[in-house]
Structure formats: structure tokens, C-alpha cells
C-alpha positions as CSV (number, residue, x, y, z in Angstrom):
1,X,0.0,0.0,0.0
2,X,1.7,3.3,-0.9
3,X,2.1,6.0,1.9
4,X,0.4,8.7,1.5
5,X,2.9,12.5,1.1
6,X,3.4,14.8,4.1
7,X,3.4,12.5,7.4
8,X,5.1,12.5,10.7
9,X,7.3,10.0,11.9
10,X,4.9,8.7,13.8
11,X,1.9,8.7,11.3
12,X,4.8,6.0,9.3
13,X,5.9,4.3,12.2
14,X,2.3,3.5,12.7
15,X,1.4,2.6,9.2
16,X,4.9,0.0,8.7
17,X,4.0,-1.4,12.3
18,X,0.7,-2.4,11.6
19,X,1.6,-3.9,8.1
20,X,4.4,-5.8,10.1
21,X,2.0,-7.2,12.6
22,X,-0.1,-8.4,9.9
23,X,2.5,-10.4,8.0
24,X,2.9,-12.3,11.0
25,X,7.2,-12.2,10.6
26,X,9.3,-13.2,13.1
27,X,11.3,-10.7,15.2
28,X,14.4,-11.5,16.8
29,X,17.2,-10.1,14.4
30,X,17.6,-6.8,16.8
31,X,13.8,-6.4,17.8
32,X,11.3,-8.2,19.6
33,X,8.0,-6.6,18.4
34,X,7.1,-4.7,15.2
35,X,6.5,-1.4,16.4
36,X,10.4,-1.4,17.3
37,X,11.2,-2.6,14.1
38,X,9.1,-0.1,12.4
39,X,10.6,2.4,14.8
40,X,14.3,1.4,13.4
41,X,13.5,1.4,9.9
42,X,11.7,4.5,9.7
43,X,13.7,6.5,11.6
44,X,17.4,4.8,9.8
45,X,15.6,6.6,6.2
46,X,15.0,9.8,8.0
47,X,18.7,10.0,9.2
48,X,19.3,9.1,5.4
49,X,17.0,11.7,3.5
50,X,16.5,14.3,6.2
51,X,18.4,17.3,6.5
52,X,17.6,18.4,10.0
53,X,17.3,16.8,13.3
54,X,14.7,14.3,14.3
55,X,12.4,15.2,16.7
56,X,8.6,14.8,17.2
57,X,7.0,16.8,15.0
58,X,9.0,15.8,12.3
59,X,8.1,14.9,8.6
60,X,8.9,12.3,6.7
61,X,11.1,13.0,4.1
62,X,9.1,12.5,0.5
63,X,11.9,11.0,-0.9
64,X,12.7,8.4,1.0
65,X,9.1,6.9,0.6
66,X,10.2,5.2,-2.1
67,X,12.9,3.2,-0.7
68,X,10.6,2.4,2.6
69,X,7.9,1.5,0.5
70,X,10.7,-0.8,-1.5
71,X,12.6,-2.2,2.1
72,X,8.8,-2.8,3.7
73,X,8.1,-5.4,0.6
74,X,11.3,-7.0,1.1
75,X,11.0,-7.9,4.6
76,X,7.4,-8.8,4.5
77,X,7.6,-11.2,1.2
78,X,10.8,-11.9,1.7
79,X,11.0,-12.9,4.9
80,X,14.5,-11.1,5.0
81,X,15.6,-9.4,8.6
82,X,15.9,-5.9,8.9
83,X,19.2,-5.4,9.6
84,X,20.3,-7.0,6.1
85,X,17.8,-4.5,4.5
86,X,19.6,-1.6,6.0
87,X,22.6,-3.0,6.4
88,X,23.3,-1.7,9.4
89,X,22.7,-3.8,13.3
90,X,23.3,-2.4,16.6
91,X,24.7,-4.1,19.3
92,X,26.3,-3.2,22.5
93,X,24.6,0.6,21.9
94,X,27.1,0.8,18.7
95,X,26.4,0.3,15.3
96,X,28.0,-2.2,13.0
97,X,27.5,-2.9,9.2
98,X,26.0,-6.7,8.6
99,X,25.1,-7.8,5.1
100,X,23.8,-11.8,4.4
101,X,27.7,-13.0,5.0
102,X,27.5,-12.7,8.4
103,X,24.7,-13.2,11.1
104,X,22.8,-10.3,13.0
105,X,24.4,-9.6,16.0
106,X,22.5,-10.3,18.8
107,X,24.4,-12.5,21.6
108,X,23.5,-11.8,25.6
109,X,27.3,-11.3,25.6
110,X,26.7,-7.5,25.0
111,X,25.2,-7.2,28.6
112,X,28.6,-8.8,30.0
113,X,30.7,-6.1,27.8
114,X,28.5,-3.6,28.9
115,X,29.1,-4.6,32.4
116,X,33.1,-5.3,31.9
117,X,33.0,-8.7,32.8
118,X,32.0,-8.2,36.6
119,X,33.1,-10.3,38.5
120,X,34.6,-12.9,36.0
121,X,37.7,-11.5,35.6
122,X,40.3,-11.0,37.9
123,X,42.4,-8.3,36.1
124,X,42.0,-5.9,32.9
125,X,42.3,-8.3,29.5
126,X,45.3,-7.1,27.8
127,X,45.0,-9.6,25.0
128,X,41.6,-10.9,24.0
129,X,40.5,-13.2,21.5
130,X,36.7,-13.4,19.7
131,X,36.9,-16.7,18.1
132,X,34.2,-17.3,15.6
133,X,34.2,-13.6,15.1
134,X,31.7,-12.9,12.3
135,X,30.9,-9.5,11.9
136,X,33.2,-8.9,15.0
137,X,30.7,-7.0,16.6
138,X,31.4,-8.8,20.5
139,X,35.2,-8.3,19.9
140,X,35.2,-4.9,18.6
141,X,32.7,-3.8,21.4
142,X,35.0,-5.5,24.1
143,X,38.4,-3.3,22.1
144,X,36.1,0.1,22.8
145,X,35.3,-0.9,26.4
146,X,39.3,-1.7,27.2
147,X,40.8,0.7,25.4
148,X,44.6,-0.2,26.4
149,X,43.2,-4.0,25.2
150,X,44.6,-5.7,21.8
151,X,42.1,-7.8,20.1
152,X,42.4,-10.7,17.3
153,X,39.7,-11.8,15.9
154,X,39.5,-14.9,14.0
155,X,36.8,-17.1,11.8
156,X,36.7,-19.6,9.1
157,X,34.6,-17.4,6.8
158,X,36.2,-15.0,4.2
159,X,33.2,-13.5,3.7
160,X,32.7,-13.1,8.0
161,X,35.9,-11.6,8.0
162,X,35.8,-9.2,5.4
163,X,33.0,-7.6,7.2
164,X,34.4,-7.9,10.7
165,X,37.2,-5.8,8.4
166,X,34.6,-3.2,7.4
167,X,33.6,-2.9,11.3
168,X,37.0,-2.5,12.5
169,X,37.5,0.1,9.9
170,X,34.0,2.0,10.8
171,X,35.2,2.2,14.9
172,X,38.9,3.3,13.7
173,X,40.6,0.3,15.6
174,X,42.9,-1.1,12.8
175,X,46.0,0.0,15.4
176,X,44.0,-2.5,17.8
177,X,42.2,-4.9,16.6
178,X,43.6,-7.6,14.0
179,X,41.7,-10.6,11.8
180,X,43.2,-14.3,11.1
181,X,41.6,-16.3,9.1
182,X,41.0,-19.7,11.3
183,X,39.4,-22.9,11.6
184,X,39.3,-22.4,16.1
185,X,42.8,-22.2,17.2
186,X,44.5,-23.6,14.1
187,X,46.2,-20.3,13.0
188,X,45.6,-18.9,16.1
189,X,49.0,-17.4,18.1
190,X,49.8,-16.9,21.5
191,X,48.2,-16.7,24.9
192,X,44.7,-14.5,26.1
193,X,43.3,-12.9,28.9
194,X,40.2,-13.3,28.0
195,X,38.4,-15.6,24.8
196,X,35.0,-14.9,23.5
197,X,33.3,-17.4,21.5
198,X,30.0,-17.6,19.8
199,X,30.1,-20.4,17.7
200,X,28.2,-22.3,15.5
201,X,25.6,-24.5,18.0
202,X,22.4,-24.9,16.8
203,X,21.1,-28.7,16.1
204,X,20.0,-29.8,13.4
205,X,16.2,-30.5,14.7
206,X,16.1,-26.4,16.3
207,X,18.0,-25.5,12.7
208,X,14.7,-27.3,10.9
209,X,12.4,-25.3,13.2
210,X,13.8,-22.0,12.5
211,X,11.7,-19.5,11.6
212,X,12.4,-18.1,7.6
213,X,14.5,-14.9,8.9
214,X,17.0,-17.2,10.7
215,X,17.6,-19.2,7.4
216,X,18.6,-16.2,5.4
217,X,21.5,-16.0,7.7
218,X,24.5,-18.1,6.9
219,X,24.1,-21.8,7.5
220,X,27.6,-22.4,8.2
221,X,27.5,-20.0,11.1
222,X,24.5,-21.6,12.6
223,X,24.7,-24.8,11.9
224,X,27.1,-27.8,13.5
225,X,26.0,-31.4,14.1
226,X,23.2,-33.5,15.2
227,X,23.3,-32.3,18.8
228,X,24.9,-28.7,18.5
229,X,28.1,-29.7,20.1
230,X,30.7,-30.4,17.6
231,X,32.1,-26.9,17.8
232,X,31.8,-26.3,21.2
233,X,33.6,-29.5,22.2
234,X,36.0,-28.2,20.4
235,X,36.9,-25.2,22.0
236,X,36.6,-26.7,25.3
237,X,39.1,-29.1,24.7
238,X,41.9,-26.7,22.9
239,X,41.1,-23.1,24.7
240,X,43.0,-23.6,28.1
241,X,46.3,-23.7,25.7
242,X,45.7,-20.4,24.8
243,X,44.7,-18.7,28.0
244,X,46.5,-17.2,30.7
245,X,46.6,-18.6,34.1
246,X,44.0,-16.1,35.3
247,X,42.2,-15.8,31.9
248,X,38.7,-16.4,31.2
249,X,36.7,-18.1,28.4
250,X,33.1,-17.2,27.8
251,X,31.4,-19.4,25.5
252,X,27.8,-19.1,24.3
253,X,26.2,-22.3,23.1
254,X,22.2,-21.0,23.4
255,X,19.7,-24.4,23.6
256,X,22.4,-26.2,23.3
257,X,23.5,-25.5,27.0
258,X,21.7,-28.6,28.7
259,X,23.0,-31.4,25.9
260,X,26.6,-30.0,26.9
261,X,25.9,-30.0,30.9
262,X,25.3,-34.0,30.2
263,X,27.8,-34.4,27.5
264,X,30.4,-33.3,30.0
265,X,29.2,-33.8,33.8
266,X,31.7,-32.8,35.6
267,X,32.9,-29.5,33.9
268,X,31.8,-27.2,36.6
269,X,30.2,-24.6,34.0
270,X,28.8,-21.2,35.8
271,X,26.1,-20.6,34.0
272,X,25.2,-16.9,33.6
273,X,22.4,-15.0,34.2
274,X,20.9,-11.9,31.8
275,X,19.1,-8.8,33.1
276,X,18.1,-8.1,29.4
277,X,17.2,-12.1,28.0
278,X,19.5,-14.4,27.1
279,X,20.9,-17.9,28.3
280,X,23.0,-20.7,27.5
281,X,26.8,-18.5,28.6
282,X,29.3,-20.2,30.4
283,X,32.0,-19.1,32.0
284,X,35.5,-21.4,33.0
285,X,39.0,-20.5,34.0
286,X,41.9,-21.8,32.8
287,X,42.3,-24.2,35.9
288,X,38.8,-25.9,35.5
289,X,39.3,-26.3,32.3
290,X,42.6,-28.0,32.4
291,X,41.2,-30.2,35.5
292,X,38.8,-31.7,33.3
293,X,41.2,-32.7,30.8
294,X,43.4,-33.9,33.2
């Protein structure tokens, strides 16, 4: 339905939200409800088109009806999230560019940046690692929160890190922050303060039940084996190598957290808790995770 000329902001918020409710989409790629997402969308054009500040008696800018009109049919017919659309996701309260190589950001580990860590860690991280990196939206936001911090981030994906690229380049941390292309800790050098991981754990059964959006991201960075586990066994069996003795690995393995707790009884995973949603984070020093393989 086109929009008619000469609306506010929230005259098209209203309008895009209630065409979003009715299409019955699925929100979870930055959002939670469609009058959020119509909120983002409209107001990203304005700060596109418009030449003065946005405020509450502002009007939409005529020429960016168009292009809303154009991004509205897209995510409703094709099931496509948002942040794709406009290129653009926000995580951590910064913005980061995401395209279909790379998944939305959206990890519970932004609330743990946020918060620096409290109490995990025992001193500031002078050397962190974000392994399975994609867009390197939880590594860069952990470079701006410990500014003195260097940061190497690492994934199998080209594609994932030329984008985590793109990010490092938009927050100006290229003195900082560095990529390596690498399957876990193959090519990966030296020893961490702190490791962030948000890898590929999702089973193939949740995988099948995904909604559309969620299978417009990339499979690869999604996907693992039968149970979700492959990856993360992985990292727990290889990540005290890389730490130092009073380092910290947080790993996020979502649904997958209870088939791990049995897989592995007696690692003694803390399993954190979210103000703002989320579950399925551990977190384990070097010394418990050594003791296990011991």
C-alpha cells in the first residue's frame, strides 16, 4: 500500500508497524516486536534523506518513501531481517555494518561487555580473543570498552571476516584490533586474557524449526552437528592452551546448554544470568578447564 505525502514520523511508524504485525514475521534479528522494528527502519531513512534533526514533529522526508515503500516489501515477502535491509545492526549501543555473509548480532554477551566482565575476571584483558568472530561485533565492542586492550579476531569465513574488516575500519581500531583467518585455534598465536566465543551451536532439529529470517543467515555460522556440540567440544578441549593462568573463556552455546551439561558432567560450567534475556553462557578458567582434561 503506498504511503500517503506529508506524514510525521509517527503517522509511518504506525502505518509500517501495523503492516508488520499483519504479516505475521518473526522478530528476533535486533527487535522483539514490530513497532520497534518499524521504529528502526523509519527513523534509519529519516537520518538518510533528512536534513535536520529528528524530533517529534518531524516529517517524513518525501523522498525516502520510495525506498521504505521498496525495504517494507522486502522484509514482509521476503522474509529477510531488517538489519540486512539496511545494512546496518546495533549491538552493545554501537552500530556495525552486517550484510547476508555474516549473522545479525544479537548475543547476551553485550550485557557482560557492557558490564566489563564483573566479576569474571580477575584483572584488565590485555589480550583478547573473539573466536568465531563474524561480523566482530562482540570483539570490537570489548576493544572500545578496554581501550589499552589488543584484540584478534578470528573465523573460518572470508566473507565473515571481510565484514568484521569493514567494522574494524567504521570504529577506527585497525592499530587495535587484527583478523586471522581460522578454523578455532588452528592459525591462532599466543596466549589471552580473555576468549570470547560464539560459535556455530544450533542442532539440526532447532535448525529445521527455525523461523524463515533465521535461514537467510549463513548456514555455516549456525549450523554444527546432530546435537549442536561439535564446535563447542572443540573449543573446550583446545582453549586452556591459549589462556593465561587467570584468563577467562566465555562461550555461548544457546539451547544447546543442557545437551553440553550432560555431555560433559563434571565440567563445573557457571552458567550466567541476563538482566536483558538471554541464556546458555558459560564461563571457566583456565584451571577448571585443564582439571577436566586432566
Amino acid at each position: 500500500m503506498p504511503f500517503p505525502h506529508e506524514q510525521s514520523l509517527h503517522e509511518i511508524i504506525t502505518r509500517v508497524s501495523v503492516q508488520l504485525e499483519a504479516a505475521q514475521l518473526y522478530f528476533g534479528h535486533g527487535t522483539d516486536n514490530a513497532w520497534d522494528e518499524a521504529c528502526w527502519l523509519v527513523e534509519t531513512l529519516f537520518r538518510r534523506h533528512a536534513e535536520t534533526s529528528i524530533s517529534a514533529e518531524s516529517v517524513f522526508p518525501q523522498a525516502a518513501l520510495p525506498e521504505l515503500e521498496a525495504l517494507l516489501e522486502q522484509r514482509i515477502t521476503g522474509r529477510m531481517p531488517l538489519a540486512y535491509l539496511l545494512r546496518e545492526a546495533w549491538f552493545a549501543g554501537l552500530p556495525f555494518y552486517v550484510d547476508e555473509r555474516v549473522l545479525v548480532p544479537r548475543s547476551p554477551l553485550a550485557e557482560l561487555i557492557a558490564n566489563q566482565f564483573s566479576p569474571l575476571l580477575k584483572k584488565t584483558p590485555g589480550r583478547i580473543l573473539d573466536l568465531c568472530c563474524g561480523s566482530g561485533c562482540i570483539g570490537i565492542a570489548a576493544a572500545l570498552q578496554y581501550p589499552q586492550a589488543q584484540l584478534c579476531l578470528s573465523d573460518l569465513s572470508a566473507d565473515a571476516l571481510a565484514v568484521a574488516e569493514i567494522n574494524i575500519n567504521k570504529h577506527a581500531l585497525e592499530e587495535r584490533v587484527s583478523t586471522v583467518s581460522s578454523d578455532l585455534f588452528d592459525n591462532i598465536q599466543g596466549k589471552f586474557d580473555l576468549i570470547l566465543s560464539n560459535p556455530p551451536y544450533v542442532s539440526e532439529d532447532e535448525y529445521r524449526a527455525l523461523p524463515d529470517e533465521y535461514l537467510r543467515e549463513p548456514e555455516l555460522a549456525l549450523l554444527t552437528d546432530a546435537e549442536g556440540l561439535d564446535i563447542p567440544l572443540k573449543i573446550l578441549r583446545q582453549a586452556a592452551e591459549f589462556m593465561h593462568e587467570d584468563a577467562c573463556l566465555i562461550l555461548e552455546v544457546g539451547n544447546s546448554w543442557e545437551a553440553l551439561q550432560k555431555a560433559l558432567p563434571d565440567m563445573p560450567f557457571m552458567w550466567l544470568d541476563f538482566e536483558h534475556g538471554g541464556h546458555g553462557v558459560c564461563a571457566l578458567s583456565k584451571a577448571q578447564l585443564q582439571a577436566i582434561q586432566a
